[in-house]
Backbone as CSV, one residue per row, in Angstrom:
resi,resn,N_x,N_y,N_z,CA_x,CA_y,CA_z,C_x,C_y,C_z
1,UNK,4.848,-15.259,16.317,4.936,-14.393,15.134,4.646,-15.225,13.896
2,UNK,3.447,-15.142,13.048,3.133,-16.041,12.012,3.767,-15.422,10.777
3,UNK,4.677,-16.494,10.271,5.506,-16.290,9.437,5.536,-17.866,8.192
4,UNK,5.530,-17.326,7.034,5.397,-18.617,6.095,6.991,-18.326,5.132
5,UNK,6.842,-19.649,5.096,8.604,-19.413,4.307,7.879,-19.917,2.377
6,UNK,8.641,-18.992,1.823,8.772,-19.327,0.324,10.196,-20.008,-0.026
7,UNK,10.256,-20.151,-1.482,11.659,-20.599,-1.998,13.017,-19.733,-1.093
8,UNK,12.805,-18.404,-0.925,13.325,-17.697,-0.648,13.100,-16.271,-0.119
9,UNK,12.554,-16.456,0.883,11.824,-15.655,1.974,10.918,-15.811,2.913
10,UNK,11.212,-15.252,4.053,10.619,-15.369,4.873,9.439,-14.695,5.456
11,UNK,8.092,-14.701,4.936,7.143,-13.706,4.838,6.324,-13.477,6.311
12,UNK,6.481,-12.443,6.621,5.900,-12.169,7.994,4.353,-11.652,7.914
13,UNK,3.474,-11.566,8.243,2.052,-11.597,7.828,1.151,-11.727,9.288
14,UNK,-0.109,-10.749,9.374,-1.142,-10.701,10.583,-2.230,-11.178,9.983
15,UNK,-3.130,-11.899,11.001,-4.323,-11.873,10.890,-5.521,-11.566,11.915
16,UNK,-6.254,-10.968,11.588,-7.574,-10.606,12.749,-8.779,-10.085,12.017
17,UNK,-9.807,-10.407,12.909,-11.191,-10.596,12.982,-11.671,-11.499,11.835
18,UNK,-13.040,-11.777,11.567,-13.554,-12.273,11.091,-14.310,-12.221,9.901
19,UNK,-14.857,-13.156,8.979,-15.831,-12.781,7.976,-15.291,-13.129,6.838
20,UNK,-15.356,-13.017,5.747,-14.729,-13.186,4.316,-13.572,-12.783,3.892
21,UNK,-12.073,-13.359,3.728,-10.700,-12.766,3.620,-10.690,-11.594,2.871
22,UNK,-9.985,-10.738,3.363,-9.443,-9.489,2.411,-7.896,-9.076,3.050
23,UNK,-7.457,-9.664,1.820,-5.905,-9.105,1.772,-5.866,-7.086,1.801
24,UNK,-5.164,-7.305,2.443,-4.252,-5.833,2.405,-2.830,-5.722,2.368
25,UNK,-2.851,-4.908,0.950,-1.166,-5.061,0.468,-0.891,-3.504,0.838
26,UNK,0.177,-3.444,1.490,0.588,-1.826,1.888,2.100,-1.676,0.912
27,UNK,1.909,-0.140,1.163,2.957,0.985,0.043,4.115,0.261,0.591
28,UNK,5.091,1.833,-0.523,6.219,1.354,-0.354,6.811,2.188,1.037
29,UNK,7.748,1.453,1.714,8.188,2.028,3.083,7.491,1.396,3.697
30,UNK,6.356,0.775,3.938,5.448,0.283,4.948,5.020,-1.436,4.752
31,UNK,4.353,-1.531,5.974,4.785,-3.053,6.278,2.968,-2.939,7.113
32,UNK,2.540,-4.650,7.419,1.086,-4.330,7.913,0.769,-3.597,9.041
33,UNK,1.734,-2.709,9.187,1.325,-1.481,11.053,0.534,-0.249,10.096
34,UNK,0.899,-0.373,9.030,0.736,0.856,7.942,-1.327,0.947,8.114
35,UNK,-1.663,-0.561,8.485,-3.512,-0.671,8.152,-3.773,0.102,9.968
36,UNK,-3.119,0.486,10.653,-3.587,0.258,11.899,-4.575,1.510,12.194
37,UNK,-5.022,2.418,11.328,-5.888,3.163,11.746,-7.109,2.637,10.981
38,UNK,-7.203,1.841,10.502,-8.705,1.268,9.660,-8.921,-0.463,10.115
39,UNK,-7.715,-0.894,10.928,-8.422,-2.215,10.897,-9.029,-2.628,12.264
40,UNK,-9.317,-1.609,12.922,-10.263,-1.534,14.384,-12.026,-1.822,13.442
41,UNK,-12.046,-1.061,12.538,-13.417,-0.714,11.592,-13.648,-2.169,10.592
42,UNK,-12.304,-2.622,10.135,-12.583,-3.267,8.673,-12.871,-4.803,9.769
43,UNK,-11.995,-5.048,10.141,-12.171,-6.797,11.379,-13.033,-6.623,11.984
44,UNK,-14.115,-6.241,11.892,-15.462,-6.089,12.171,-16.414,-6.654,11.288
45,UNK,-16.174,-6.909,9.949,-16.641,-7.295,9.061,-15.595,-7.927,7.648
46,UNK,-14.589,-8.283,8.217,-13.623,-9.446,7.264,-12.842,-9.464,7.965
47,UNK,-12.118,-10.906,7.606,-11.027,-11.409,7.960,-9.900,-11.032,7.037
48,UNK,-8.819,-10.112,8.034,-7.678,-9.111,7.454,-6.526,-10.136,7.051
49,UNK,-5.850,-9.790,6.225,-4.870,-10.257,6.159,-3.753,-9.652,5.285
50,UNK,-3.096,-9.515,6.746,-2.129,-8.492,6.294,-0.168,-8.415,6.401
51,UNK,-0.012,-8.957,4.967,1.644,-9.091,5.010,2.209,-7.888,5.113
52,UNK,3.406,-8.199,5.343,4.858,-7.438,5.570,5.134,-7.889,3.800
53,UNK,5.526,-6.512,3.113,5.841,-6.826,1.763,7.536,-7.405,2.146
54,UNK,8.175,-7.534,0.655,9.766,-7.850,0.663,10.585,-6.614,1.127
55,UNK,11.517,-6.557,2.045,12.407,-5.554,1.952,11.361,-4.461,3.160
56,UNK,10.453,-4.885,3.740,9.541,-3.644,4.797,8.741,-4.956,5.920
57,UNK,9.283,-4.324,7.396,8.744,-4.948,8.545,9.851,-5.975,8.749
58,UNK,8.695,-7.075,8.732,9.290,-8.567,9.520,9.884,-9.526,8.435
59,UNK,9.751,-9.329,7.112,9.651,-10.016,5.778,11.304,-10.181,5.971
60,UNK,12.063,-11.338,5.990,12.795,-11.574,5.557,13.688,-12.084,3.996
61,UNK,14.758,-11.472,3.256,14.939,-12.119,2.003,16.310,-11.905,1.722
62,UNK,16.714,-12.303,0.979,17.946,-12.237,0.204,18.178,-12.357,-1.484
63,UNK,17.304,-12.634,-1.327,16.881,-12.779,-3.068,16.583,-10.874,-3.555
64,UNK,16.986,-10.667,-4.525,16.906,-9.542,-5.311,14.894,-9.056,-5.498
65,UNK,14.568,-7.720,-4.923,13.398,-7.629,-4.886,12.469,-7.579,-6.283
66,UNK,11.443,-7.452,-6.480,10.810,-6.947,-7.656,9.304,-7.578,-7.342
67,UNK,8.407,-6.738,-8.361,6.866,-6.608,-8.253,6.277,-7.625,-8.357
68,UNK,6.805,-8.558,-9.403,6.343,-10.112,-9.553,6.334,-11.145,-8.442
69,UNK,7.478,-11.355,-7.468,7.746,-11.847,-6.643,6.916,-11.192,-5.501
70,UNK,6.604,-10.115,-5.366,5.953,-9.971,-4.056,4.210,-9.921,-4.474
71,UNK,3.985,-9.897,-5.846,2.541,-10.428,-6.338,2.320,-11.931,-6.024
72,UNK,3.826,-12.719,-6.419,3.367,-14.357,-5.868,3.283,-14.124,-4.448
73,UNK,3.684,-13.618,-3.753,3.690,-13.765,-1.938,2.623,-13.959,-1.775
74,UNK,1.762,-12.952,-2.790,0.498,-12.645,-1.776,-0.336,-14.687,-2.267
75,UNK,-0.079,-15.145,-3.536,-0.771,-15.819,-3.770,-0.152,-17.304,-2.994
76,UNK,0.846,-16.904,-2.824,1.256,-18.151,-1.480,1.121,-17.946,-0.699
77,UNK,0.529,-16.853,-0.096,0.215,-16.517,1.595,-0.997,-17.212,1.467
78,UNK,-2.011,-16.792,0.464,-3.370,-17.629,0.156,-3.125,-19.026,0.298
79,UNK,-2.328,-19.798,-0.543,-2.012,-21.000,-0.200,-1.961,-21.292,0.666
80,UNK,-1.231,-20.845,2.092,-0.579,-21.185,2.805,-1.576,-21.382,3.941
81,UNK,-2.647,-20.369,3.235,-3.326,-19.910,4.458,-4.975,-21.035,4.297
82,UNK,-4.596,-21.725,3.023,-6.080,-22.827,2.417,-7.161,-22.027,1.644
83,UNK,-7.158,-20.530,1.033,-7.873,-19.680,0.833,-7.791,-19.700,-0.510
84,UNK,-9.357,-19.663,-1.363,-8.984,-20.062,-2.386,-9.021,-18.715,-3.098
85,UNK,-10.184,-17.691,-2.665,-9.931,-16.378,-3.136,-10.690,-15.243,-2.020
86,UNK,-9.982,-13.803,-2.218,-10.636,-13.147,-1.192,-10.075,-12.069,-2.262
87,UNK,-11.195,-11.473,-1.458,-10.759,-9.623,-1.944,-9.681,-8.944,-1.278
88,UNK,-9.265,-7.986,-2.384,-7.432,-7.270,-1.935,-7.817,-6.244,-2.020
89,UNK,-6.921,-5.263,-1.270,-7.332,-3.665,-1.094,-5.547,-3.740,-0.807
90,UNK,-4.854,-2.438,-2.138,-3.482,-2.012,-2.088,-4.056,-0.785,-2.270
91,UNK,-2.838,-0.364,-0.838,-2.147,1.538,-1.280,-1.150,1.784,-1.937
92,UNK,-1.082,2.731,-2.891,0.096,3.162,-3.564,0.620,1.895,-3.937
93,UNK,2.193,1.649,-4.032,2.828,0.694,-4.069,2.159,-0.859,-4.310
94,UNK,1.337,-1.055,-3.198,0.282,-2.371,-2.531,-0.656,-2.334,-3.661
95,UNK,-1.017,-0.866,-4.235,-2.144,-1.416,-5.678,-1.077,-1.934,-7.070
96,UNK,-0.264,-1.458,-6.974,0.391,-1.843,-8.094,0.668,-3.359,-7.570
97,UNK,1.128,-4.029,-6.592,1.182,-5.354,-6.419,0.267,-6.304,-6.543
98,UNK,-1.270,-5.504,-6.094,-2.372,-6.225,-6.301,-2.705,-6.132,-7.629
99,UNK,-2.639,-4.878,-8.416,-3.310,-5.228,-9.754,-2.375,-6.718,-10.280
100,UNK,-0.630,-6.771,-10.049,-0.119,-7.601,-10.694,-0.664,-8.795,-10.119
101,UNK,-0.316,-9.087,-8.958,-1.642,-10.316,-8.305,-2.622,-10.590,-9.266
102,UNK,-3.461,-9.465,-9.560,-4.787,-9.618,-10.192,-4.789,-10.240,-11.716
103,UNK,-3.638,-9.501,-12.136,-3.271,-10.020,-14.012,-2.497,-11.349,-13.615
104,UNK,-2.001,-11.859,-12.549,-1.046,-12.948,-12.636,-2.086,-14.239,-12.418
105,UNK,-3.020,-14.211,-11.814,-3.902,-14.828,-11.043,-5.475,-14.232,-10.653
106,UNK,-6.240,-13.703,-11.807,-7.366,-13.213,-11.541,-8.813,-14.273,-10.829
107,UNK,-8.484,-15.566,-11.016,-9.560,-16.349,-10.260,-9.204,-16.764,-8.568
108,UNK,-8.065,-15.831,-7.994,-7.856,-15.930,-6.815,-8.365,-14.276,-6.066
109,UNK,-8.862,-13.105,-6.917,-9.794,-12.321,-6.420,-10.663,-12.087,-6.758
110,UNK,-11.654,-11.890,-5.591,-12.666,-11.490,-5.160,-13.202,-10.219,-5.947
111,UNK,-13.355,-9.205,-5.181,-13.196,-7.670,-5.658,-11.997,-6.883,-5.168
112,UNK,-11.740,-5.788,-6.101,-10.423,-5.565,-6.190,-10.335,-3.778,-5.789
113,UNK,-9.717,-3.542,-4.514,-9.659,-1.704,-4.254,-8.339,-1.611,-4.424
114,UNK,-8.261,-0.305,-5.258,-7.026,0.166,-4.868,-6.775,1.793,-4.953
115,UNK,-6.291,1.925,-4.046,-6.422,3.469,-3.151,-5.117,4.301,-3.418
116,UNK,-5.403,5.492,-3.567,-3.961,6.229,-3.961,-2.882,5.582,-4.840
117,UNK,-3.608,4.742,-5.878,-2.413,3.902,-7.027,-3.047,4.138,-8.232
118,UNK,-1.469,3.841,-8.831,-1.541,4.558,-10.734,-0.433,3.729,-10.924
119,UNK,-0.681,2.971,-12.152,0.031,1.948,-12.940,1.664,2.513,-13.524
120,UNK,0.961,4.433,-13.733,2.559,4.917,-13.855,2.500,5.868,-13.400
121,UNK,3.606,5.698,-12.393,4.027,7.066,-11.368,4.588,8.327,-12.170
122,UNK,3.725,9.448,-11.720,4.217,11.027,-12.362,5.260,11.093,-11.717
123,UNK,6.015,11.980,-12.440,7.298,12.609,-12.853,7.276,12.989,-11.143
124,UNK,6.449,13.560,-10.918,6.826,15.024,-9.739,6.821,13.463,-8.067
125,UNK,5.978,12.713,-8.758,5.771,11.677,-7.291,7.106,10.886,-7.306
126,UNK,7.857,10.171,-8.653,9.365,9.715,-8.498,10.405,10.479,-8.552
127,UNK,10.329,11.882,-8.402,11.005,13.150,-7.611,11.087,13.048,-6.430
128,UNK,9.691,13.189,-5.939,10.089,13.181,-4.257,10.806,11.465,-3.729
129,UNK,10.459,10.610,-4.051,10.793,9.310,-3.489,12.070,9.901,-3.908
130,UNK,12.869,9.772,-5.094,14.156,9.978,-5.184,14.689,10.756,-4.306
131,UNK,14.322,12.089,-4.443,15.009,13.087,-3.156,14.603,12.383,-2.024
132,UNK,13.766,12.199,-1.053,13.697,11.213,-0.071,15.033,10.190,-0.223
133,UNK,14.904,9.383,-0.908,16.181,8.369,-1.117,17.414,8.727,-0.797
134,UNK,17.856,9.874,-1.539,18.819,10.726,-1.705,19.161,11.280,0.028
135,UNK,18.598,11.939,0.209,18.612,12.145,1.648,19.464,11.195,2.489
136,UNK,18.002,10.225,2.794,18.641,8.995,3.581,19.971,8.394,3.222
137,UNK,20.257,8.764,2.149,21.520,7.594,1.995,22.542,8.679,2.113
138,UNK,22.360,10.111,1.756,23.743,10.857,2.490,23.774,11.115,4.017
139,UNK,22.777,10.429,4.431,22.905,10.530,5.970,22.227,11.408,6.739
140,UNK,21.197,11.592,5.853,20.555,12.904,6.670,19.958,12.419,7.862
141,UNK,19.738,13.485,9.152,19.060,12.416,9.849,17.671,12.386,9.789
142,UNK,17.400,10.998,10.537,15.900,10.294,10.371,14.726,12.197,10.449
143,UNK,15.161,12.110,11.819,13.855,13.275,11.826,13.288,13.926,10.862
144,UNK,14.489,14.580,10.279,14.546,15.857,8.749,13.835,15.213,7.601
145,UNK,14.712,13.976,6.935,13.994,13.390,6.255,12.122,12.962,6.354
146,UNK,11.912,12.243,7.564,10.757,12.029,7.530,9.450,13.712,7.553
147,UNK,9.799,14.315,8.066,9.430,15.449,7.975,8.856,16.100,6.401
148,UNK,10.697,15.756,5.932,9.979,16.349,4.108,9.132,15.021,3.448
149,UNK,9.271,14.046,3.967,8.241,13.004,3.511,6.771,13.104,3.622
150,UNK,6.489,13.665,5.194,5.103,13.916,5.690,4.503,14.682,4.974
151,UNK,4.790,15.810,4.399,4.679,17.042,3.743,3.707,16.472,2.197
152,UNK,4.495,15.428,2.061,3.824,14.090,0.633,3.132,13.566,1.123
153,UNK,2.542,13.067,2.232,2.103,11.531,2.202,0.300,12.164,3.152
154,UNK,0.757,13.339,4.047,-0.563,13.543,4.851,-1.547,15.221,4.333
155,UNK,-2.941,15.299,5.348,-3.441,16.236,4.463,-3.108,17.595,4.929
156,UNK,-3.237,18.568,4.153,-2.687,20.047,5.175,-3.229,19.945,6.068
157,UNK,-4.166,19.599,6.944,-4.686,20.090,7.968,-4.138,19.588,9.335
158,UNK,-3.373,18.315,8.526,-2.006,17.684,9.941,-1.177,18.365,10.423
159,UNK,-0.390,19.537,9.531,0.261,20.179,9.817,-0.092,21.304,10.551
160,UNK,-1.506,21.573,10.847,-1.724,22.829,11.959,-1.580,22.541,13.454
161,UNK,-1.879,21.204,13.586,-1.338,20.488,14.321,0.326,20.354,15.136
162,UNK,1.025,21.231,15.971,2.381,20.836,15.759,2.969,19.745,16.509
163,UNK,2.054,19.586,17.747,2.230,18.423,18.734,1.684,17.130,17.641
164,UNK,0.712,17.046,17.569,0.640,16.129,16.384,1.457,15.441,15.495
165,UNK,1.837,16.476,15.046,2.909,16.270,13.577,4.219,15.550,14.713
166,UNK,5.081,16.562,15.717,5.720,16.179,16.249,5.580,14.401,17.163
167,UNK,4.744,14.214,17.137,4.092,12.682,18.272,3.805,11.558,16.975
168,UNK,3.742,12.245,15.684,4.191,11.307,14.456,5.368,10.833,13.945
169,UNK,6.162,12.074,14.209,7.830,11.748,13.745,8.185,11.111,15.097
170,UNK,7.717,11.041,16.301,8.658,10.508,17.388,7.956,8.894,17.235
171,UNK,6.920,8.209,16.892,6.397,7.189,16.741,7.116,6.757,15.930
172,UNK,7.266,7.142,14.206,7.988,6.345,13.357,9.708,6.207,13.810
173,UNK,10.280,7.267,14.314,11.521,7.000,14.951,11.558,5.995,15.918
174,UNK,10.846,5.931,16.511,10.622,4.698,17.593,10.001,3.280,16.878
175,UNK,9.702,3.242,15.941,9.182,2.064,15.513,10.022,0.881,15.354
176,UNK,9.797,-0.368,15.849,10.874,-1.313,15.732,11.267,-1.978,14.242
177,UNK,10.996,-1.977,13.635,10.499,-2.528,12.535,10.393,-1.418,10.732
178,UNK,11.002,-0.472,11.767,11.167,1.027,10.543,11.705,0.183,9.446
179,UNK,11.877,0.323,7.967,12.926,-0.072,6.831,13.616,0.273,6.698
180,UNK,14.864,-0.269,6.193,16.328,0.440,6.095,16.176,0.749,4.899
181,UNK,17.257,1.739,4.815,17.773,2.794,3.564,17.743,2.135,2.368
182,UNK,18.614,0.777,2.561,18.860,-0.328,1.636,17.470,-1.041,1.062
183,UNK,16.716,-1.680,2.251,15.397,-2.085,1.614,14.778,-1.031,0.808
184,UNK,14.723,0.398,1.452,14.447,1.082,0.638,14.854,1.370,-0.877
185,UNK,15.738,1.325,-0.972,16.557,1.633,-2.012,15.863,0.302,-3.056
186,UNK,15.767,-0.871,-2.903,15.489,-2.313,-3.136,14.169,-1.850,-3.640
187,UNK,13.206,-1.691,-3.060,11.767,-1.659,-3.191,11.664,-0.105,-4.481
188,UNK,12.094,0.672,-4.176,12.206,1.897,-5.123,13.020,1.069,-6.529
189,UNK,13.894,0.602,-6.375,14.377,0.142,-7.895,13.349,-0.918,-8.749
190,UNK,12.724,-2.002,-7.474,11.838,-3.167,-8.161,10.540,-2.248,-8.785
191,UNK,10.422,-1.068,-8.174,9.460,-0.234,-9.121,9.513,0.306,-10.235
192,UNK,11.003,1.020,-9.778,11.177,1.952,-11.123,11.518,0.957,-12.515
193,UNK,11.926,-0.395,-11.872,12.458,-1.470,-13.399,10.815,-2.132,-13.495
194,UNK,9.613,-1.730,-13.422,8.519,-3.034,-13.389,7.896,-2.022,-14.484
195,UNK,7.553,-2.398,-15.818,6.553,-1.563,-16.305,4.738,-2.195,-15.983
196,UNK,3.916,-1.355,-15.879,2.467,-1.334,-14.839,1.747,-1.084,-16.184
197,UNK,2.117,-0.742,-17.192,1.741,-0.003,-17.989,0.205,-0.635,-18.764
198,UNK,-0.228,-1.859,-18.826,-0.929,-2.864,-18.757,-1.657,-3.032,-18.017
199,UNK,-1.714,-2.700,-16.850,-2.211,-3.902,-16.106,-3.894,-2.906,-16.034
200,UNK,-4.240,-1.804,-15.641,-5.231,-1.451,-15.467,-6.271,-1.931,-16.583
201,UNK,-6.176,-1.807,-17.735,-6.787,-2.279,-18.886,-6.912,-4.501,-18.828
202,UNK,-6.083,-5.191,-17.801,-5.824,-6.257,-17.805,-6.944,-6.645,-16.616
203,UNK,-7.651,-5.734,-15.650,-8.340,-6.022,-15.000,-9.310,-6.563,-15.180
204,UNK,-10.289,-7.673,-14.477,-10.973,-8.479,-14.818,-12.533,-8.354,-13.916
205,UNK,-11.526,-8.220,-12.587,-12.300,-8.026,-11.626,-13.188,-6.730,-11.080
206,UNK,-14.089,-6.352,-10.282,-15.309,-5.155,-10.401,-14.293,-4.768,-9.083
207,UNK,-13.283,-3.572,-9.559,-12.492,-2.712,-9.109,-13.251,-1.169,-8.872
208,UNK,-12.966,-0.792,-7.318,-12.915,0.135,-7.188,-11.618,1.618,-6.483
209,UNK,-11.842,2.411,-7.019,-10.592,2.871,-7.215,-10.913,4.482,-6.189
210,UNK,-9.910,4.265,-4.891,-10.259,5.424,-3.978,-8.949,6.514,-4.050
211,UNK,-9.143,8.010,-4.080,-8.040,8.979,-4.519,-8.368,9.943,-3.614
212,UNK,-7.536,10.399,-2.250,-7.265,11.713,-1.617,-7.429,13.042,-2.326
213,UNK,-8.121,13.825,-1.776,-8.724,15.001,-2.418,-7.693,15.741,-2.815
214,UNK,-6.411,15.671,-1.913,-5.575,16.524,-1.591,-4.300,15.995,-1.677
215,UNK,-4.530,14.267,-2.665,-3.101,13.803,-2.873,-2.123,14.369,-4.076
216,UNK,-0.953,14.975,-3.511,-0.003,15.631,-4.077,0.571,14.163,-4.994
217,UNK,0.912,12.794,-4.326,1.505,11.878,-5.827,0.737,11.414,-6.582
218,UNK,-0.143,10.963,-6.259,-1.200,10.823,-6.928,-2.278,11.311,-6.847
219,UNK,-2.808,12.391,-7.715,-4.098,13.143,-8.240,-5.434,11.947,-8.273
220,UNK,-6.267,12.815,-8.192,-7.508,12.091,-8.661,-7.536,11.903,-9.997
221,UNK,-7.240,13.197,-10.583,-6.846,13.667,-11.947,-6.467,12.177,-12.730
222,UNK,-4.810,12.236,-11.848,-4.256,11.050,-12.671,-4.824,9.996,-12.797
223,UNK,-5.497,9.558,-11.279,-5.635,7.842,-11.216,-6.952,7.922,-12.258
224,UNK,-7.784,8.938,-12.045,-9.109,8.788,-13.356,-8.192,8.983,-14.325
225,UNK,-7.472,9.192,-14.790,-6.746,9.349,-16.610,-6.177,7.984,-16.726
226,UNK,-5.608,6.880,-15.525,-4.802,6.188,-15.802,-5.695,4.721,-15.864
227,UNK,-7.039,4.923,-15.305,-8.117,4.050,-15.359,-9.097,4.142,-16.425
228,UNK,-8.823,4.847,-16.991,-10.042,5.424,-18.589,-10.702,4.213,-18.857
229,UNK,-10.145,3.813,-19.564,-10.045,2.209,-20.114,-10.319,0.779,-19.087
230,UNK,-10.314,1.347,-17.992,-10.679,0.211,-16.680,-11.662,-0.196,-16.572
231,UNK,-12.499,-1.588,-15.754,-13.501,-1.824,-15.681,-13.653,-1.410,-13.998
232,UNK,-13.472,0.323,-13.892,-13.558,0.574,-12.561,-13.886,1.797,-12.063
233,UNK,-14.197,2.020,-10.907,-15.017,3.354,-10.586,-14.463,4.108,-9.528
234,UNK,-14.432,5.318,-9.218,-13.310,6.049,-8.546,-14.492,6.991,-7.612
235,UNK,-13.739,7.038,-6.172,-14.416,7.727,-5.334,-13.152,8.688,-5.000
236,UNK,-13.824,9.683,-4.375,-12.489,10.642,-3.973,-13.047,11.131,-2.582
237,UNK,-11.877,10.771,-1.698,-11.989,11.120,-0.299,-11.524,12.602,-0.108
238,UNK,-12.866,13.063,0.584,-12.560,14.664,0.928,-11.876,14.406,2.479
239,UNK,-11.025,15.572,2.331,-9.940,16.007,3.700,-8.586,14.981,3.769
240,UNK,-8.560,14.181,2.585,-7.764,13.120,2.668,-6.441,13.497,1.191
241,UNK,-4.979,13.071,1.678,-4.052,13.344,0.970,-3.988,11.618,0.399
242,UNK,-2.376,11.310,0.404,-1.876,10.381,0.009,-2.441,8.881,1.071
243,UNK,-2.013,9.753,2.458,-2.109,8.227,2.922,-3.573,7.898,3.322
244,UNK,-4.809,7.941,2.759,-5.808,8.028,2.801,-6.746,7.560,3.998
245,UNK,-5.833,6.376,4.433,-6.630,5.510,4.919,-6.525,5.944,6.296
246,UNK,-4.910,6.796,6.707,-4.728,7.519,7.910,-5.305,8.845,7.970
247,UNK,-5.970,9.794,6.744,-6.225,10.856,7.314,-7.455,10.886,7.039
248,UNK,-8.481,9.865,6.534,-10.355,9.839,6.579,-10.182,8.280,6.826
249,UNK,-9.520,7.578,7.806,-10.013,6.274,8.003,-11.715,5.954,8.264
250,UNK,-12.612,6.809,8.724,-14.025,5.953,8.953,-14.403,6.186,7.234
251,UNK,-13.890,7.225,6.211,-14.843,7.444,4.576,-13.884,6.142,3.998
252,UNK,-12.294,5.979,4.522,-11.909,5.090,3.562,-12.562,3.918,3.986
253,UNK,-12.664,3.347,5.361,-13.175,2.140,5.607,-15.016,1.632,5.074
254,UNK,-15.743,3.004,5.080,-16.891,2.716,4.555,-17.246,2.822,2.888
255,UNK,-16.046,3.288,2.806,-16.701,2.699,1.154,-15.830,1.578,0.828
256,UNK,-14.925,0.970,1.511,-14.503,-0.362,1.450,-15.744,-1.078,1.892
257,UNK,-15.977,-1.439,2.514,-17.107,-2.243,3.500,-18.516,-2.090,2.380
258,UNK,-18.509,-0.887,1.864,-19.805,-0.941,1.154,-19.141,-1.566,-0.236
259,UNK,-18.635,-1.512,-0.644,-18.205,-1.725,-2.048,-17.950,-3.393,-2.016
260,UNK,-17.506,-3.793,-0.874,-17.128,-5.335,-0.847,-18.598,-6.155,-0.101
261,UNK,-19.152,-5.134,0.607,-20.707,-6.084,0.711,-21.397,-6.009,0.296
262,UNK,-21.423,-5.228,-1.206,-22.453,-4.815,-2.059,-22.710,-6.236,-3.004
């Protein structure tokens, strides 16, 4: 299990296939199992690399979470790993870590994606995480909760599906490596205290910016309003909600692949 230790943590992290590094920073709740429907396509043409953030997966810590600290991870995983720069691709959560990556340390990327992320989360998207939160911590059980989560995160057309939907909630219940309530709770506060408010306008690097047709937290709408001012360009995946990369993995993986071998 390849694991690199910091001052204070224990960072758990994959790597596979080949070609030019590209980090992948995943959301919040998720850890690197989160890439597993796109990195059959992407390790075909780069070398993945993909951590367990603080507080999700294998990542061990004790230290108090927040956005800064898991922006250095990524640039000591680079270290760690002899890499002097590669291109990053964050979802949700994972873009807000990479843009900070990017403003903390812009001559350690490459080109810069980030998919279903906005520097400031709408009202109606830190609603649902809260109620989600809320849930879990009065005890609701796993099933119920994840259920009203799915409802956010995938595209309607999952839900016509019922074996489907059902063979999704029995996977994440079974997952070894699920996050606890607490990490949760951890990772939701290092957000809600980080202001982002900067950073899109702080970009340096030739960013491209991918948005679910059909994402309920983040709009296309928004992420184009919240990039105005960006040096970056926005594609929008048709049939695709929040988690983009799981419900059009071959459109999200090819305009990654084109955008980074262009």
């Amino acid at each position: 299990m390849p694991v690199f230790s910091t001052s204070d943590a224990d960072i758990h992290y994959e790597i596979t296939g080949d070609g030019p590094p590209l980090l992948l920073i995943a959301g919040l709740a998720s850890d690197n199992a989160s890439w597993g429907p796109v990195t059959p396509i992407l390790s075909k043409h780069f070398k993945l690399i993909m951590p367990d953030n603080r507080g999700a997966g294998r990542t061990r810590t004790t230290a108090p979470l927040s956005v800064d600290a898991m922006a250095d991870d990524c640039a000591a995983l680079l270290d760690h790993l002899q890499i002097d720069r590669a291109h990053v691709v964050g979802h949700s959560m994972g873009g807000i870590i990479a843009m900070t990556f990017a403003a903390r340390a812009p001559d350690r990327i490459n080109k810069l994606v980030l998919a279903a992320s906005c520097a400031k989360t709408p009202a109606r998207a830190v609603s649902v995480i809260d109620t989600i939160l809320l849930l879990r911590e009065a005890g609701a059980p796993q099933e119920h909760w994840l259920r009203s989560f799915f409802h956010w995160l995938f595209k309607p057309d999952f839900f016509e599906n019922k074996n489907a939907v059902d063979a999704a909630i029995a996977l994440s219940m079974a997952y070894p490596y699920a996050q606890s309530v607490e990490d949760m709770r951890a990772q939701v506060d290092a957000l809600r205290d980080y202001d982002a408010s900067a950073l899109p306008t702080a970009l340096t690097s030739e960013t491209l910016l991918l948005a679910g047709e059909h994402d309920l937290m983040f709009s296309p709408q928004d992420i184009k309003a919240a990039f105005e001012a960006a040096p970056a360009r926005l594609e929008i995946l048709s049939g695709a909600a929040h988690s983009l990369h799981w419900d059009n993995p071959a459109d999200f993986s090819s305009n990654v692949i084109a955008f980074l071998c262009d």
